[in-house]
MARDOKOL-281571 format. One record per residue: x, y, z of N, C-alpha, C in turn; residue number from 1. Coordinates in nm, 2 decimals. Last residue first. Example, Ala and Ser with C-alpha at 12.3 -4.5 7.8 and 13.67 -1.06 7.14 Angstrom:
# residues 2
      nc1      nc2      nc3     cac1     cac2     cac3      cc1      cc2      cc3   pos
     1.28    -0.22     0.71     1.37    -0.11     0.71     1.29     0.00     0.79     2
     1.32    -0.57     0.78     1.23    -0.45     0.78     1.32    -0.33     0.78     1
//
This chain:
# residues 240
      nc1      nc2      nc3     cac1     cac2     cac3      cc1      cc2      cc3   pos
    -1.09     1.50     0.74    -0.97     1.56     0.86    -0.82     1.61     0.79   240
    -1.21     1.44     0.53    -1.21     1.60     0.56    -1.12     1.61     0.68   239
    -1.24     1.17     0.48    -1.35     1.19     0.58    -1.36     1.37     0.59   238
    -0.98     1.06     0.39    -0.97     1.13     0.54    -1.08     1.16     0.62   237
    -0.76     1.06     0.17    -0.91     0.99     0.17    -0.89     0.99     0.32   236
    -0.54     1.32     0.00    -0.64     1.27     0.18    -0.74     1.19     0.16   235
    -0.25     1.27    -0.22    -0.44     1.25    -0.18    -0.47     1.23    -0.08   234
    -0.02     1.38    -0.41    -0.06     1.31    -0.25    -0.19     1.37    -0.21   233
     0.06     1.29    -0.74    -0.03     1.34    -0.64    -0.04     1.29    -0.52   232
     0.13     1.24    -0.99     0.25     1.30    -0.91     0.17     1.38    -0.80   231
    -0.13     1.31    -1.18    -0.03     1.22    -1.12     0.10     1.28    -1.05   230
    -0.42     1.22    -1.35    -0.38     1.27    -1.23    -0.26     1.20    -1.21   229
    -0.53     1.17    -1.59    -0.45     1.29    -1.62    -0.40     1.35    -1.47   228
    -0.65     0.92    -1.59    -0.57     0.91    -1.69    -0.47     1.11    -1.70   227
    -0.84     0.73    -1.46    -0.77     0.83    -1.38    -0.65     0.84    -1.46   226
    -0.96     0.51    -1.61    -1.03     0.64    -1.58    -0.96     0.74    -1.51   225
    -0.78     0.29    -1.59    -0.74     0.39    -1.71    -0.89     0.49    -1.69   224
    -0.71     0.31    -1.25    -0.75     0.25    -1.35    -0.74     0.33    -1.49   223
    -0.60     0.39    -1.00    -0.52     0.25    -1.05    -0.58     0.23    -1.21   222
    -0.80     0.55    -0.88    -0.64     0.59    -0.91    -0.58     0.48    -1.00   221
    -1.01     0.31    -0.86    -1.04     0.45    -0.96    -0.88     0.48    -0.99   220
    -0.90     0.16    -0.64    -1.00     0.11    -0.80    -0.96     0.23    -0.92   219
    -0.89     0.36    -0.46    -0.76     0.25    -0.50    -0.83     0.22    -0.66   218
    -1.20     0.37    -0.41    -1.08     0.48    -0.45    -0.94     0.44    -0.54   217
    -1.29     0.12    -0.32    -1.28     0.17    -0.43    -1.21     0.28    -0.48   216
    -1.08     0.07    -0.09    -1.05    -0.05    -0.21    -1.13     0.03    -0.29   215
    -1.27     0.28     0.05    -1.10     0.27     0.05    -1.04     0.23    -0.08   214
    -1.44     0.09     0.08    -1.48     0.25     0.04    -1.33     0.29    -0.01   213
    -1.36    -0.10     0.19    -1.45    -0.12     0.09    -1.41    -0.01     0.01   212
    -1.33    -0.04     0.48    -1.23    -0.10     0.39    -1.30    -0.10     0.23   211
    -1.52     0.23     0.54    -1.49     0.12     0.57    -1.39     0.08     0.49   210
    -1.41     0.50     0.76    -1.44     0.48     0.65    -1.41     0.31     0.64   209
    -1.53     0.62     1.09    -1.46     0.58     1.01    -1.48     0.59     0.86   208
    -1.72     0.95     1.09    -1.74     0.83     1.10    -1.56     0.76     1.08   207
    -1.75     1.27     1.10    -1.79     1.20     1.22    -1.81     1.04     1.19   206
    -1.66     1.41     0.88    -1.74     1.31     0.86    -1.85     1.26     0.97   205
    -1.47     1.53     1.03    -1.55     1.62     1.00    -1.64     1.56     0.96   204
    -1.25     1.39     1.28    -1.29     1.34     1.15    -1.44     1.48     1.11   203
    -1.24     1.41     1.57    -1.17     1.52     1.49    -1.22     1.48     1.31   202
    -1.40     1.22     1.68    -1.45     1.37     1.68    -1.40     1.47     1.58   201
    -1.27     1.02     1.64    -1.36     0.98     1.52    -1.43     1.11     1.52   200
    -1.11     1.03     1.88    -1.05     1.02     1.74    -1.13     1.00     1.62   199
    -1.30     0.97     2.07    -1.20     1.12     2.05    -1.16     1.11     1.90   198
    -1.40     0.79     2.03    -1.46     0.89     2.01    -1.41     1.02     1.98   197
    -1.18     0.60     2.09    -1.17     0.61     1.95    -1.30     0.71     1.92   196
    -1.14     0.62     2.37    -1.03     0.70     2.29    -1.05     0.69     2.10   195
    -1.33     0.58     2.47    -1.33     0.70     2.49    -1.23     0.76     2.38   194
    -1.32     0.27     2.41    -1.44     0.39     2.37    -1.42     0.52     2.35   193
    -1.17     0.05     2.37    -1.09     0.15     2.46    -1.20     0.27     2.41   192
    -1.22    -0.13     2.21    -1.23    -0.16     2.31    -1.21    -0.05     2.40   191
    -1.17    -0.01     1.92    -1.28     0.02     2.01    -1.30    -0.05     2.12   190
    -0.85    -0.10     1.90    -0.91     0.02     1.98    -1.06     0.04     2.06   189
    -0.93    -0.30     1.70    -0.89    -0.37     1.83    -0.94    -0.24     1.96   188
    -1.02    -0.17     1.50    -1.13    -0.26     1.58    -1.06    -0.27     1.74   187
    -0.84    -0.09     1.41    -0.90     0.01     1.47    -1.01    -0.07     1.54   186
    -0.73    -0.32     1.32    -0.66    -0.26     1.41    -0.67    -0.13     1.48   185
    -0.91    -0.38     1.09    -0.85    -0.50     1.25    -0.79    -0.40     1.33   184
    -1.05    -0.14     1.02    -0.97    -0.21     0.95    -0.98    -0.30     1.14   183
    -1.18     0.13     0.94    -1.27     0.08     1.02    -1.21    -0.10     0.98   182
    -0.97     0.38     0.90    -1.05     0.29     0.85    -1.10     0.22     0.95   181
    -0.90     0.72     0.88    -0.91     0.60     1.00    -1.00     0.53     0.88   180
    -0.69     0.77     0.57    -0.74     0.83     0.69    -0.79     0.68     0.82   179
    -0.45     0.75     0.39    -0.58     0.70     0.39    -0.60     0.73     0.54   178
    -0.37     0.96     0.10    -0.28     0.95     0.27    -0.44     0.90     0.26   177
    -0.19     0.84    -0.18    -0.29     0.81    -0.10    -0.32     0.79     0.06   176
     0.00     0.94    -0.46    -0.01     0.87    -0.32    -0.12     0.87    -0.27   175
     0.04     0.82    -0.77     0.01     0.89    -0.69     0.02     0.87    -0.56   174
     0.14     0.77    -1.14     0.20     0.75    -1.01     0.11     0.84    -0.93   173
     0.16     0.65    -1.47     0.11     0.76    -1.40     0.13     0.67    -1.21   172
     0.27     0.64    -1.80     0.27     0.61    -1.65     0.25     0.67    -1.54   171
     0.24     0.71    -2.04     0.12     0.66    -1.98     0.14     0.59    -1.84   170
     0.45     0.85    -2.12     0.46     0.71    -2.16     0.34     0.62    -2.08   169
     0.50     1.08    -2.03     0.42     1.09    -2.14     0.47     0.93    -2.18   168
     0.62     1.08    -1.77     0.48     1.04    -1.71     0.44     1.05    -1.90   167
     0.89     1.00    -1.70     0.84     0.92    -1.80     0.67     0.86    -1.81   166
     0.93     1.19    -1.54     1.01     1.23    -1.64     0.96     1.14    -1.76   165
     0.90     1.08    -1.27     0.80     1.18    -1.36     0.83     1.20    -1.45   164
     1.05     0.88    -1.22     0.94     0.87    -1.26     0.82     0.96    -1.31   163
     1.27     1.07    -1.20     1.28     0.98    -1.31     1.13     0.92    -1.32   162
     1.21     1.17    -0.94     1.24     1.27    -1.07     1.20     1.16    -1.19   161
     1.03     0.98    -0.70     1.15     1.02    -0.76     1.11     1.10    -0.90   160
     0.84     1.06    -0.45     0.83     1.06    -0.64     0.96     1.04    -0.63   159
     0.76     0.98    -0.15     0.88     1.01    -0.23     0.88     1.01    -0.39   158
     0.62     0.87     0.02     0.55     0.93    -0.02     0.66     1.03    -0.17   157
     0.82     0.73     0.24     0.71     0.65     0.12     0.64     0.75    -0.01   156
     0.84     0.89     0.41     0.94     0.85     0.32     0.88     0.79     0.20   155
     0.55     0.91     0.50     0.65     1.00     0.47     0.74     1.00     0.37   154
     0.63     0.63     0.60     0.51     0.66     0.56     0.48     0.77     0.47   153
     0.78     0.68     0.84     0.82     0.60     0.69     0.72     0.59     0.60   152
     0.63     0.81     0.99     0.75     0.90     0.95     0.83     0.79     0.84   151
     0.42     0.67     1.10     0.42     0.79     0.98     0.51     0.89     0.91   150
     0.59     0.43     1.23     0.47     0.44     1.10     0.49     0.56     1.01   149
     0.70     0.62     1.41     0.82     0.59     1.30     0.71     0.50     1.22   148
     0.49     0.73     1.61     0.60     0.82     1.53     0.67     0.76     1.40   147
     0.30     0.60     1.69     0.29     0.55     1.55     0.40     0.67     1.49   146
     0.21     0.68     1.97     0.29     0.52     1.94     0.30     0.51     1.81   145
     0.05     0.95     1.92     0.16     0.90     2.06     0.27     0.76     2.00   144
     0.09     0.99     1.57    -0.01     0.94     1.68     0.13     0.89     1.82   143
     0.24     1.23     1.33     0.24     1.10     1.39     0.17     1.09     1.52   142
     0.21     1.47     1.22     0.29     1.41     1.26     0.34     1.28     1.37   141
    -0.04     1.51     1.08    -0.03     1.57     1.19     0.11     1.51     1.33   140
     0.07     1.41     0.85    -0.04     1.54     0.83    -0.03     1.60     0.97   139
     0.06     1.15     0.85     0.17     1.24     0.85     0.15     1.36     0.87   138
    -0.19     1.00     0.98    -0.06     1.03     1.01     0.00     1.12     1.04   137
    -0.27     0.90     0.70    -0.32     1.08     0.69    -0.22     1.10     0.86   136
    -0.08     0.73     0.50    -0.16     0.75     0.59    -0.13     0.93     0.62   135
    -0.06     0.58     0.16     0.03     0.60     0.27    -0.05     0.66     0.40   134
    -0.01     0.36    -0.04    -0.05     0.38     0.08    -0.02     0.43     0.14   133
     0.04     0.44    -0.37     0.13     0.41    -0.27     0.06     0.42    -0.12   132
     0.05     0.32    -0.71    -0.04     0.38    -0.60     0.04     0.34    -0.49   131
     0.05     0.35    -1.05     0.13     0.29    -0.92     0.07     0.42    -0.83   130
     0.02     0.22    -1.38    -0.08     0.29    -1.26    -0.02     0.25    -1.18   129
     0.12     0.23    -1.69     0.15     0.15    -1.56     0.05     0.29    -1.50   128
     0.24     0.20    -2.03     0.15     0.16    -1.96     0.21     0.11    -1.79   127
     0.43     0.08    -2.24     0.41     0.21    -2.23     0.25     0.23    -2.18   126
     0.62    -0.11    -2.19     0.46    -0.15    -2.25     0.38    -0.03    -2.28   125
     0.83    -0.03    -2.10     0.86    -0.09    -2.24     0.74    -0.10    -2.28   124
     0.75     0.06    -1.85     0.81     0.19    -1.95     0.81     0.11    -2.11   123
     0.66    -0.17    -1.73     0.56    -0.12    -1.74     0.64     0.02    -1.89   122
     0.96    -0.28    -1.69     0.80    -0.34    -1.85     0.75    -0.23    -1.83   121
     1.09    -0.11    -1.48     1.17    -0.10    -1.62     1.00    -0.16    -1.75   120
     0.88    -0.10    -1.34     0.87    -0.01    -1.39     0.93    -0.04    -1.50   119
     0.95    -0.35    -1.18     0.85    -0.35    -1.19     0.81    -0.24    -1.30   118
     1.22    -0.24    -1.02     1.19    -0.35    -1.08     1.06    -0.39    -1.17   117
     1.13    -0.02    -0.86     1.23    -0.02    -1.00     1.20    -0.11    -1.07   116
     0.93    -0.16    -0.68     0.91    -0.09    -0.78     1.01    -0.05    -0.90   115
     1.13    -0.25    -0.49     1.11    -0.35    -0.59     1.00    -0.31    -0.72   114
     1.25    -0.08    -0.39     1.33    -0.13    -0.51     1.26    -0.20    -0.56   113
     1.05     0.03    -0.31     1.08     0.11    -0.39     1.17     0.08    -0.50   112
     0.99    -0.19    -0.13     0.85    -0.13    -0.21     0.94    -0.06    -0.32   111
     1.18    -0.07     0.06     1.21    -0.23     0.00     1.09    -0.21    -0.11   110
     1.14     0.15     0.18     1.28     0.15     0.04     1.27     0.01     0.03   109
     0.94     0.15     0.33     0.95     0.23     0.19     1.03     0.23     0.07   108
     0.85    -0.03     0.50     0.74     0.01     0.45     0.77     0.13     0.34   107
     1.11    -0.17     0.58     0.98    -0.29     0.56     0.88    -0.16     0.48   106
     1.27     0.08     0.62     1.32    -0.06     0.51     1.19    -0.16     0.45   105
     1.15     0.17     0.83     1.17     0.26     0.67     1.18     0.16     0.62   104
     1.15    -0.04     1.02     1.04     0.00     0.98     1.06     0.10     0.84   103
     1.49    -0.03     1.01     1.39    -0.14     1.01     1.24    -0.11     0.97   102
     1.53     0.21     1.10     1.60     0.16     1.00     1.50     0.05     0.96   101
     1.36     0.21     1.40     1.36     0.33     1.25     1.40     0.26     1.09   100
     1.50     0.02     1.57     1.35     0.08     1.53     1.33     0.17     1.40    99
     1.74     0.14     1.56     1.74     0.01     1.43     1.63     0.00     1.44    98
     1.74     0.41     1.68     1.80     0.43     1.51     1.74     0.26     1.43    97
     1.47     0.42     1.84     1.64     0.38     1.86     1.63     0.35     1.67    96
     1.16     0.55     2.06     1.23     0.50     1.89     1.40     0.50     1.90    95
     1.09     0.67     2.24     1.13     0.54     2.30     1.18     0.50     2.17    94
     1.02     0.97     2.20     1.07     0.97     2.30     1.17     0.79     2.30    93
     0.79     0.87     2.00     0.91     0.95     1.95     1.06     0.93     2.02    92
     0.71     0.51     2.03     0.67     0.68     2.05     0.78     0.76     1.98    91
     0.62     0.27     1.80     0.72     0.29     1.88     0.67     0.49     1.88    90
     0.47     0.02     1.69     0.39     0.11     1.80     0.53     0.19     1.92    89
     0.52    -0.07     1.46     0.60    -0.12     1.55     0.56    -0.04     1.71    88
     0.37    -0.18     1.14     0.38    -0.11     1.25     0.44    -0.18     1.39    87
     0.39    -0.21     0.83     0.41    -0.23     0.94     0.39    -0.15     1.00    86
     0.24    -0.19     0.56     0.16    -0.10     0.69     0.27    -0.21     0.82    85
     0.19    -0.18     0.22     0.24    -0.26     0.34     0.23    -0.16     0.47    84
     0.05    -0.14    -0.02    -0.01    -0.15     0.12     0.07    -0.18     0.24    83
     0.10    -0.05    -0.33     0.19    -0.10    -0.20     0.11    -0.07    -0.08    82
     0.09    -0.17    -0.63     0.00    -0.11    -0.55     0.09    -0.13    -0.42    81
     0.09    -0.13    -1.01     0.12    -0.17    -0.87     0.13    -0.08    -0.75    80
    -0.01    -0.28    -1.32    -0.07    -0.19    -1.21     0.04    -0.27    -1.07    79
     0.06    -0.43    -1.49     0.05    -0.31    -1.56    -0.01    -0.22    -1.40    78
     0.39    -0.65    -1.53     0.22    -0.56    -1.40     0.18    -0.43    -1.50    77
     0.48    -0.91    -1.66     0.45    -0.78    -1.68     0.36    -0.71    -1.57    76
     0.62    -1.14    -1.41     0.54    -1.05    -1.48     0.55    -0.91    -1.56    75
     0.85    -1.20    -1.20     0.87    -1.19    -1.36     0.79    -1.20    -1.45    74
     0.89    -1.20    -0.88     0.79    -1.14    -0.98     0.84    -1.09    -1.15    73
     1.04    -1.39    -0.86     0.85    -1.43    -0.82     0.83    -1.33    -0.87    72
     1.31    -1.34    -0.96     1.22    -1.48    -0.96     1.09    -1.48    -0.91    71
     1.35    -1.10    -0.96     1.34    -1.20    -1.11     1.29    -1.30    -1.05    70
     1.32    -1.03    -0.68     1.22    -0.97    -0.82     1.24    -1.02    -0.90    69
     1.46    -1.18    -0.53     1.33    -1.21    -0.51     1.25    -1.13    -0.65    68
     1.73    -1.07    -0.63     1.68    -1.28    -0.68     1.54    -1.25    -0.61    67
     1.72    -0.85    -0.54     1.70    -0.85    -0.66     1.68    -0.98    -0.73    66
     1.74    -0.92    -0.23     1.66    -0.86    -0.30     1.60    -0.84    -0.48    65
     1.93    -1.04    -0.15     1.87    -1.14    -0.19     1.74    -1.02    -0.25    64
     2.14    -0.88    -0.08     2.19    -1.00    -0.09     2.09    -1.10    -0.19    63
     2.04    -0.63     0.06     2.08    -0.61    -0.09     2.13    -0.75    -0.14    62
     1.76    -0.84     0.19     1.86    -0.72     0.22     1.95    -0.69     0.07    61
     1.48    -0.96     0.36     1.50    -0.90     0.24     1.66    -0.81     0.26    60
     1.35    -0.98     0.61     1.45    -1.15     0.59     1.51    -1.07     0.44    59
     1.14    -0.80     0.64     1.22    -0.80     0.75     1.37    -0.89     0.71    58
     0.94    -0.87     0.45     1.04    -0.79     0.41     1.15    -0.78     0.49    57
     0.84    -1.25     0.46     0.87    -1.15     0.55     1.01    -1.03     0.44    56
     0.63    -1.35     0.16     0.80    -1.29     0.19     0.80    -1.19     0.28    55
     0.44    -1.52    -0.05     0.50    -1.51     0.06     0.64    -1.45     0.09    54
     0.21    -1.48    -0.28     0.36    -1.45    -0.28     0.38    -1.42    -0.17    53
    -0.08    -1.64    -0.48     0.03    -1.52    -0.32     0.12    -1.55    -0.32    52
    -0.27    -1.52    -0.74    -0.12    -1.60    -0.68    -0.08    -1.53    -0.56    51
    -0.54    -1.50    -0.86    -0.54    -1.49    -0.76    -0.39    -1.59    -0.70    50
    -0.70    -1.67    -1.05    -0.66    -1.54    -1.09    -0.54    -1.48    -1.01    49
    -0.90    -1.89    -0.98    -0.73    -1.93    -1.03    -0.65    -1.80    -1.09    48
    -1.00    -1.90    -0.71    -1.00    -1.81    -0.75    -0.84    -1.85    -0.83    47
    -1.08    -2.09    -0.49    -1.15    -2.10    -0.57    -1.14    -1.98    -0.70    46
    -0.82    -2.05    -0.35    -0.83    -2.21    -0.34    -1.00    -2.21    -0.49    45
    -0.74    -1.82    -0.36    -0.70    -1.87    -0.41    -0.74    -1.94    -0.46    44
    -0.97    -1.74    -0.09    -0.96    -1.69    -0.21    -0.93    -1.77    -0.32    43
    -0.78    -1.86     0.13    -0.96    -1.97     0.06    -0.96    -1.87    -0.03    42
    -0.54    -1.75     0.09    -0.56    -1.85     0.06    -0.70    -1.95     0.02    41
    -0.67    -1.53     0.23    -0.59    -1.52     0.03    -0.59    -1.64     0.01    40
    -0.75    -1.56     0.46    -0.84    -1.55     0.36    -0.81    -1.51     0.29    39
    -0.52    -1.71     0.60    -0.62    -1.80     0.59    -0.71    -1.71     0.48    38
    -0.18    -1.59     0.51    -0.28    -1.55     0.53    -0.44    -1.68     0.48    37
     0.17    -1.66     0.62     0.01    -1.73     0.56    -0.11    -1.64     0.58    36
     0.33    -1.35     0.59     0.30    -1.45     0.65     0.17    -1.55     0.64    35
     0.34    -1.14     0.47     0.42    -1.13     0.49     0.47    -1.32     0.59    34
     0.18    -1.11     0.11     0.16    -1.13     0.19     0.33    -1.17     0.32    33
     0.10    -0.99    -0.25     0.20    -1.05    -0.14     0.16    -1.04     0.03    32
    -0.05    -1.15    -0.47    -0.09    -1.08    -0.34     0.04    -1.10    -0.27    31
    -0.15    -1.08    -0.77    -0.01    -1.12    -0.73    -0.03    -1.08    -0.62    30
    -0.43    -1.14    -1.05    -0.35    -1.05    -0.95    -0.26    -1.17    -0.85    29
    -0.54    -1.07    -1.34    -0.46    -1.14    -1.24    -0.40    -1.06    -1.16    28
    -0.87    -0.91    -1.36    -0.71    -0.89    -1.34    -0.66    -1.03    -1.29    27
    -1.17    -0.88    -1.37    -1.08    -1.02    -1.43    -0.90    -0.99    -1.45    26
    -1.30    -0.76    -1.17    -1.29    -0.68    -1.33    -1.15    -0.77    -1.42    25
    -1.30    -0.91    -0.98    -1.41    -0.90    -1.08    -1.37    -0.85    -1.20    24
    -1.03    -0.89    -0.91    -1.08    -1.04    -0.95    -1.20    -0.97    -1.05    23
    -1.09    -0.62    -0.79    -1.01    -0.66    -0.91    -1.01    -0.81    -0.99    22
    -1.24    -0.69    -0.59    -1.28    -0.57    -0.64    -1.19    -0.62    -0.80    21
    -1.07    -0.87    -0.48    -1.22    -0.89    -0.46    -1.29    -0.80    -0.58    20
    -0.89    -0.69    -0.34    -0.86    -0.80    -0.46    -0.98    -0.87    -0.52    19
    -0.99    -0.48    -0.19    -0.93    -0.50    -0.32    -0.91    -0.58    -0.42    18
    -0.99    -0.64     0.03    -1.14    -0.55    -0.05    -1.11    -0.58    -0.17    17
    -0.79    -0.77     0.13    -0.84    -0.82     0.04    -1.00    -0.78     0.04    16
    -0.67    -0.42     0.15    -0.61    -0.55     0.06    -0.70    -0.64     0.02    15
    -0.84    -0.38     0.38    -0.85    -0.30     0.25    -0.75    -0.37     0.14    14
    -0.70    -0.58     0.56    -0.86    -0.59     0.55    -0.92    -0.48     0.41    13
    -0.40    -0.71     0.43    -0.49    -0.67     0.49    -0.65    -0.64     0.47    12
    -0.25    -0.85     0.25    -0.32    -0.93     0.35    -0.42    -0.88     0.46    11
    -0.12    -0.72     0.06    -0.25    -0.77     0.02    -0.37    -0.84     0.14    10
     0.16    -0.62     0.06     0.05    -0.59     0.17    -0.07    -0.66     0.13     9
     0.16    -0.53    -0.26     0.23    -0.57    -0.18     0.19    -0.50    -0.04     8
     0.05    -0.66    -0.57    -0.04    -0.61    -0.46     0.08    -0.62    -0.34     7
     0.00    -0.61    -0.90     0.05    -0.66    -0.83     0.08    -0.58    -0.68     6
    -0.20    -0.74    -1.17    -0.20    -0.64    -1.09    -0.08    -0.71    -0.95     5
    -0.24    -0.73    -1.52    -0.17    -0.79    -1.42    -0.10    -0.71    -1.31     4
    -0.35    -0.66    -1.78    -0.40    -0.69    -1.70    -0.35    -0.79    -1.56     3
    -0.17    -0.48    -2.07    -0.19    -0.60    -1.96    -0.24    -0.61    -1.81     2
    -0.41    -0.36    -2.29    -0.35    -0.34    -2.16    -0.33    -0.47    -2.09     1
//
């Protein structure tokens, strides 16, 4: 198996669990990132496994899309993983069609072409694990400010036909709705107490989950131990 993981969103706090997690088990891995990230880079700087690949998705359009997949990523991957998580904290009521266009584009259909891309080796090597982030969100149709998150998030969550069609070639695909993590941007909330007790009440767990816990799940779906699940949307949620 080729051992070459390729990570888009890497910059986050369950990103670099992950990579952390996969460095050990001696993958090269491919972090994309949307802007310098200071802890992929000290990674790097002692970690020759470990390539970042800079590229706002927002600068991406049918012009220059398919010259960013032959030229940074002309690996084999035998694993790919999509974390990207914009968010634009837009309500239902206050969202405008290029709010929407824009956030689907950064968090589903840019991931999806560049997954085409990525699938044609993995079908020739007859070998691939693809995992999709997507959030628990959807489940309850999106948070006061996160309507167009979980509504591309959604979109995200999309099999196409053709990739099931080539699941007896050892390619296996699933989603991953990931519940509250205990990431930078739930941190920022606990400033606001009342509102993240409320929101850690409806959890059945009664806790976050940390980034770690998250990165090993991702571990398991991605690896040749998770060899007969696929075409699957999964709650890591705590039971909410």
């Amino acid at each position: 198996m080729i051992k070459n993981a390729l990570i888009l969103g890497a910059s986050s706090d369950i990103g670099i669990e992950l990579i952390h997690l996969l460095l050990k088990k001696k993958y090269q891995v491919i972090a994309h990132c949307n802007n310098n990230s200071k802890i992929l880079i000290k990674i790097s700087k002692t970690n020759e496994q470990l390539t970042i690949i800079k590229k706002d998705f927002n600068k991406l359009n049918d012009n220059n899309i398919e010259n960013f997949c032959k030229n940074k990523l002309k690996q084999n991957f035998s694993i790919y993983i999509n974390l990207i998580g914009y968010v634009d904290n837009k309500s239902f009521k206050k969202t405008s069609l290029k709010n929407l266009q824009k956030i689907i584009s950064i968090n589903a259909l840019i991931p999806m072409i560049i997954l085409r891309h990525v699938l044609k080796k993995m079908v020739k090597n007859k070998y691939g694990r693809i995992l999709n982030g997507s959030s628990i969100g959807i489940k309850f149709g999106g948070g006061e400010k996160s309507f167009n998150y979980s509504l591309s998030k959604h979109i995200l969550e999309f099999i196409p036909s053709v990739i099931k069609k080539i699941a007896n070639k050892n390619i296996i695909i699933n989603n991953l709705r990931i519940g509250v993590t205990n990431t930078k941007i739930h941190k920022r909330l606990k400033r606001n107490q009342t509102t993240m007790r409320k929101r850690i009440s409806l959890i059945p767990l009664k806790r976050m989950a940390s980034s770690k816990e998250i990165a090993e799940y991702i571990c398991f779906f991605i690896s040749e131990k998770n060899s007969f699940m696929t075409n699957e949307t999964l709650n890591i949620s705590g039971g909410e």
